[in-house]
Steps between C-alpha positions, in 0.01 A plus 500: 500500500164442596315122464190699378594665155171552388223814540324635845181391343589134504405490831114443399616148414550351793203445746667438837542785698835381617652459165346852399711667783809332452500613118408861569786488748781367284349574126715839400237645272291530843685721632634742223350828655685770713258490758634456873253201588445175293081513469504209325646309770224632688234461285623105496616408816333729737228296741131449361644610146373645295229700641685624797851603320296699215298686790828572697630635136149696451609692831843535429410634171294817656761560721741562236257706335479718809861524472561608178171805558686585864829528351409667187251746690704567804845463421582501111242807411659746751838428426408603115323840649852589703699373182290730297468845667898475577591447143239760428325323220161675375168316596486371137816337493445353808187400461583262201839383671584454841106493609359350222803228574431446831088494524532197227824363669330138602322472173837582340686288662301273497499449156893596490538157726285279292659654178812392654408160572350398157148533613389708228154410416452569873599838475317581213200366645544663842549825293191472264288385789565736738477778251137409401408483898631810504350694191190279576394468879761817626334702272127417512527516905633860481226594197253349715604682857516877348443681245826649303664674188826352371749684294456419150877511410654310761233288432556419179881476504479299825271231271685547159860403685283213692369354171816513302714299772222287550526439091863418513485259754246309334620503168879371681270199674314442155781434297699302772833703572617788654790684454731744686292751220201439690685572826627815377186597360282520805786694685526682209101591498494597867789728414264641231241497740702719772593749193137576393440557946817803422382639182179549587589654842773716325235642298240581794768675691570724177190579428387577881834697502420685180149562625580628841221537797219684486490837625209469734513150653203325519440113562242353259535159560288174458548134735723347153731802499750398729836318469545184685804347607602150527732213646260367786208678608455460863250347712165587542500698792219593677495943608578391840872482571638091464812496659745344361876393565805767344649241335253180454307385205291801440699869574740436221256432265316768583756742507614396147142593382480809723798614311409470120142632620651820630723518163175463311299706675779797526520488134130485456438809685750734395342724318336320167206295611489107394290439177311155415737553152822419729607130558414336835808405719548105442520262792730245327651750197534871724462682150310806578554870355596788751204769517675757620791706405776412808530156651449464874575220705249598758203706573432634885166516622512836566605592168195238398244718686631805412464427139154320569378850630595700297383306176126548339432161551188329368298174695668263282858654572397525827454152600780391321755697706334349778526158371890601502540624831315199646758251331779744600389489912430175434854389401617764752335352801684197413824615533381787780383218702784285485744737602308598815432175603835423446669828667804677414757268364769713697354420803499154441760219650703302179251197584178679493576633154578235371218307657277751331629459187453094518250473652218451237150578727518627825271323775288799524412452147479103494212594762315708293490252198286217422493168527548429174760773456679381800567189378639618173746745675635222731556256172673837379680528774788305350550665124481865712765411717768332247456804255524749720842371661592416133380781301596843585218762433635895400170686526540885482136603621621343853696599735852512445468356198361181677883432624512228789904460559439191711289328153687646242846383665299122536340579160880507362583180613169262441441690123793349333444177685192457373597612133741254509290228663217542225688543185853309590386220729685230369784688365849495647822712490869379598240193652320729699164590496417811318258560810778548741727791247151682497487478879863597578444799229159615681701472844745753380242745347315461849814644641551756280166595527546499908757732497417742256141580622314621774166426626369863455485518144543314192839522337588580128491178375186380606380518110739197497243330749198536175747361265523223780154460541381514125785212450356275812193549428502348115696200651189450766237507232709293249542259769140471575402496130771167511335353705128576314646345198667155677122477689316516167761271332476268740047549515518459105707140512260368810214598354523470100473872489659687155670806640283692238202411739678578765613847383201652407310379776690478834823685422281790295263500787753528767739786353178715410339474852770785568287687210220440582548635898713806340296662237154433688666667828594730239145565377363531848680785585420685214754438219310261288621601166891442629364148639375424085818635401693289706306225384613531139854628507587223821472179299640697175844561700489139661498395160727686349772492774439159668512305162789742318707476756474098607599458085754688496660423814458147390629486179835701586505241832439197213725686252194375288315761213207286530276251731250243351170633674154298532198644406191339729135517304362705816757778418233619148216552791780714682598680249119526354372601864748783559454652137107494599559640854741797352206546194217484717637802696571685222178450318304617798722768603556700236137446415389628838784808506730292712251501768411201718138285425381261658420279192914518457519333843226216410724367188866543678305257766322249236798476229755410834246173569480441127868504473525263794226240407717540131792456622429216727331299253760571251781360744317171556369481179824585256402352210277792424754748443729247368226424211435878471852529436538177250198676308644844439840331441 
């Protein structure tokens, strides 16, 4: 039993800096987190404390953040693409499941974590926050860079689901409990939520079905008309061909888009011309109608011309094909380029493959990078290398199938090892380690897997490998998001910091920069309406499946109904700021024919300071709220 029964936060009253680090070093409150490293240790006993430990933790911090975007970009995203197609699950459903699922994994988990570990008004906080940078900043940057028309229904829905969770939640922190009712609830709402994505799509199929194609076609199309897919949109790539690696950081992701944008694109064009009436594919929700009367997974570009020529196209059709070719060559040079820089994989020697496939830049490229760039790859370097011996990648836009016997077989050993090492690290069985069962079990599928494939092509089970990788890659970003929760923990004690603060400022700010990079990427190349959309139905789902799930997992864990929860004062300027964000677009959207203004971009921009400046002075000034409160009581 420890000397030190009392609270972390006792530490404040002692003064010597000796007795400080002996009591976060024996006091048991200080270290009752999951996380791998003790920060507070470090924050206490670490040399020239405690301006040097909190800068080592500021560093550490954005690391893990790159993690969790590499993992859930590069590794997580295509698995759900490969999981989709082979259970052949329409773009709807996938869109709102698997995809939606794993673009919001680290906010998710995230919040699943904290959930888990009591921090509630945390999660809250990170939730509200992040959703008002979102609806706020997201959204005026991608009014602001182009000009746009969103779908009104998908719109609408997309905000009415958004505003109803965000009602729950509040009302559960207002009155001080929540229940395994609330829990259910918001799973039960984004089940509600998916259903609405099916009807509506059921119904667009019937009544393109009943209406059949036109007998002469003809494409009369506008720059809004077009479906737009989601998961990740890729880099910003420049017409000149970037080559890139076969199986780095980038040519997954972009064949995962390349994919859906195909789908889309084959269903746009076959036969019934898009119409601004018809909903806009969703980056985070996937819920789009199909325009045309068969479903096609893919579109040639001689099939593309041919229908481009023979079409009575107008200007404005026109250049809106071309915008579509251009991203098409653009995501095709990717891929191209790879694979002739890289060769024919048959010709190849065991070790060059699989050098290929490791390998994250190649030194030809490092060369042609910047300074600046340079120096981001090589801290990089590291994360690239562990997931891609860890996390096996099924990509079926690459070459057989993106296969690599020599990594897969390794893949089926250090996977399970580091499952067990992240969520069964101090658990033993029969007195041994859980760590080494995983690694005698991942030795035997190795040699299975050996002896029962060849190097030439993949064999029948590599879906097994996606399953695999989808599995790996949730432990990865749950690990990291760990970690983010024991380094704020820890900031919060040192520092007098409420985690309410913390969670709508540097959590919120950190989990949206992924956001922020996605949908204004997304604008840029020409999809600015799915970037808005995105913007809206991301947080909703966060919401809905971060905090419904962490409750109900919980309580059954707890075999508890209910949880005492704490309501901070700076939560009414959340929940007020987020109601005006989500009002504010509506007002000026629907008074502008869901078009883009300017003016709509001004107050996003000014009501995210207010709420800032509010929120701040509420937080170090409570007893406003609290006398707001006492009044209305």
């Amino acid at each position: 039993m420890s000397i030190w029964p009392l609270e972390c936060g006792a530490v404040h009253n002692l003064t010597d800096v000796a007795e400080q680090c002996e009591f976060v070093s024996i006091c048991d409150d200080c270290h009752q987190t999951d996380g791998f490293i003790p920060y507070l240790d470090i924050i206490y006993c670490m040399p020239y404390a405690p301006l040097l430990p909190l800068g080592v933790l500021c560093v550490w911090s954005l690391y893990l953040f790159g993690i969790l975007a590499v993992t859930a970009n590069d590794y997580l995203c295509p698995s759900l693409v490969a999981i989709s197609k082979k259970l052949d699950l329409s773009q709807a459903v996938a869109g709102v499941t698997f995809l939606a699922i794993g673009n919001g994994a680290p906010d998710i988990i995230a919040s699943f974590t904290a959930v888990k570990q009591g921090r509630l008004t945390l999660v809250i906080s990170e939730l509200f926050g992040a959703g008002i940078f979102v609806t706020t900043i997201v959204v005026g940057y991608v009014i602001y860079s182009s000009s746009f028309i969103i779908d009104q229904f998908s719109f609408t829905r997309d905000v009415a689901f958004y505003m109803l969770a965000a009602a729950i939640a509040f009302s559960m922190f207002r009155f001080g409990e929540a229940t395994i009712y609330h829990g259910s609830c918001f799973l039960g709402i984004y089940a509600a939520y998916i259903l609405t994505v099916l009807v509506r799509e059921f119904f667009c199929r019937a009544r393109n079905n009943t209406d059949g194609p036109p007998p002469t076609p003809s494409l009369n199309i506008t720059a809004f008309d077009f479906p737009e897919t989601e998961c990740f949109l890729p880099d910003q790539t420049p017409t000149g061909t970037r080559r890139r690696r076969p199986s780095g950081l980038n040519v997954h992701h972009q064949n995962a888009i390349k994919q859906l944008l195909l789908q889309s694109y084959g269903q746009t064009f076959n036969g019934v011309p898009a119409s601004p009436g018809l909903p806009i594919f969703h980056a985070r929700t996937g819920s789009i109608c199909s325009t045309g009367t068969t479903p096609q997974s893919m579109i040639s570009r001689e099939a593309f011309d041919q229908r481009r020529r023979s079409a009575s196209t107008s200007t404005a059709g026109y250049q809106s094909i071309m915008q579509i070719r251009n991203q098409l060559d653009r995501l095709s040079s990717v891929t191209d380029s790879s694979e002739t820089e890289c060769g024919d994989f048959d010709e190849l020697s065991l070790w060059k493959e699989f050098w290929i496939h490791v390998a994250p830049i190649s030194w030809q490229e490092l060369k042609k990078e910047s300074t600046s760039s340079v120096i981001l790859r090589l801290f990089a370097i590291p994360i690239q290398i562990t997931l891609a011996l860890t996390v096996p990648v099924v990509d079926y836009e690459h070459k057989k199938d993106n296969w690599c016997k020599s990594l897969n077989v390794i893949n089926c050993i250090t996977a399970p090892l580091a499952v067990s090492l992240i969520l069964f690290k101090d658990y033993e069985l029969f007195d041994v380690p859980v760590a080494m069962f995983a690694l005698a079990m991942g030795m035997m599928s190795a040699g299975v897997v050996m002896m029962t494939s060849s190097c030439d092509k993949a064999p029948r089970y590599h879906f097994c490998f996606a399953l695999l990788a989808f599995f790996t890659g949730v432990c990865f970003i749950y690990a990291a998001c760990r970690e983010l929760m024991a380094i704020l923990k820890a900031v919060g004690i040192s520092q007098h910091i409420d985690d309410s603060v913390l969670g709508l400022t540097i959590l919120a700010w950190g989990s949206s920069i992924g956001d922020l990079i996605t949908d204004s990427t997304v604008a840029k190349q020409g999809y600015p309406s799915m970037a808005v959309a995105a913007a809206f139905s991301g947080p909703m789902l966060n919401l809905l499946v971060g905090l419904g799930s962490g409750l109900t997992v919980r309580m059954i864990s707890d075999s508890k109904w209910s949880i005492r929860v704490y309501c901070p004062n700076v939560l009414f300027v959340l929940y007020a700021a987020l109601n005006g964000s989500l009002l504010v677009s509506v007002l000026f959207l629907s008074c502008n024919e869901f078009r883009s203004s300017s003016t709509h971009c001004i107050i996003l921009m000014f009501l995210y300071v207010t709420f800032i400046i509010t929120a701040l002075t509420v937080t170090m000034h409570p007893d406003i709220i609290t006398y707001a409160r006492l009044t209305s009581d």
